[in-house]
N, C-alpha and C positions, 0 to 999 in steps of 0.2 A: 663277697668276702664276709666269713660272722667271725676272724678273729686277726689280727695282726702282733707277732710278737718282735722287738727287737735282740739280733742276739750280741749286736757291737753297735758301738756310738764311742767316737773320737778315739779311734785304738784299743779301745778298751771291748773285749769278748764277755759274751755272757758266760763263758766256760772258768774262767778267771772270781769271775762273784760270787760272794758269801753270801748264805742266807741269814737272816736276822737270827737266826738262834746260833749260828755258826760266830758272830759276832760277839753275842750275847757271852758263847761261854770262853771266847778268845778274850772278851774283856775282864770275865768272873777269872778267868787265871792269871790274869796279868799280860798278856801274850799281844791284844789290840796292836798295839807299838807296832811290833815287828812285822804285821802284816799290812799295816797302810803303806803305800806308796807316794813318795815325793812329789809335792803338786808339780816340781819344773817337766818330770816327767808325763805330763798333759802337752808339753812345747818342742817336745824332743826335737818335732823335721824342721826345728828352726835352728840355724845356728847360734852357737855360743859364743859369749863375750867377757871378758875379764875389767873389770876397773881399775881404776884407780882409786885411794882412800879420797881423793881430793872429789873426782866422780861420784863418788859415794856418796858425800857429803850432799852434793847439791841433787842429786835425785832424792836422796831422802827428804828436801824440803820440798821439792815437786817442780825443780828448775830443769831444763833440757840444759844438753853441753854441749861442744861441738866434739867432732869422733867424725875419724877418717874410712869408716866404714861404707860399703856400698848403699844403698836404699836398701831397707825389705824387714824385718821383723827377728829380733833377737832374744836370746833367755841373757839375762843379766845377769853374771854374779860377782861379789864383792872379792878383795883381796883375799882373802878367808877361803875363800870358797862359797860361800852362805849365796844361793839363789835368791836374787830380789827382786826383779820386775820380768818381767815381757818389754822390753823397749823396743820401737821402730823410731829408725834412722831414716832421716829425711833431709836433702840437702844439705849436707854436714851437721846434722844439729842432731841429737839422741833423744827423744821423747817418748815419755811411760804413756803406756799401753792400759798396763793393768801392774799395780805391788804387788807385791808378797812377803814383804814386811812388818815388824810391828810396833805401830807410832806409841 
């Protein structure tokens, strides 16, 4: 083999990527925004989860909670709507993964 390219890694198609100049002048006009994609969509095949304010609260200092959820690995989002962690459920108790928040 004298070359190896990728053309997807984690859902993501090389057909879908900008090239650095393509970036460059989406950011010179203003436009960058609209073409970045929401990091929860990295977690899509996981299912979704709603909080509570009170949940909220205590994952945002970095405490598990208990949640009647199955075991396996969820996208967290607050009341709001607002995406905040990657959380896996583990014997009734909710524990961050990875945030996505900001402290």
């Amino acid at each position: 083999m004298s070359a190896l390219r990728r053309t997807e890694a984690g859902g993501f198609s090389v057909e879908d990527a900008l090239t650095i100049s393509e970036i460059q002048a989406l950011a010179d006009a203003g436009e960058l925004e609209k073409r970045l994609l929401p990091v929860d969509r990295l977690f899509a095949g996981n299912q979704m989860c709603r909080v509570s304010s009170e949940e909220e609260k205590r994952l945002r200092c970095g405490s598990s909670f208990p949640t009647s959820l199955p075991d396996g690995d969820y996208r967290i989002y607050g009341e709001s709507g607002t995406f905040l962690m990657l959380g896996r459920a583990e014997d009734g108790r909710m524990h961050t993964v990875k945030s996505f928040f900001e402290v």
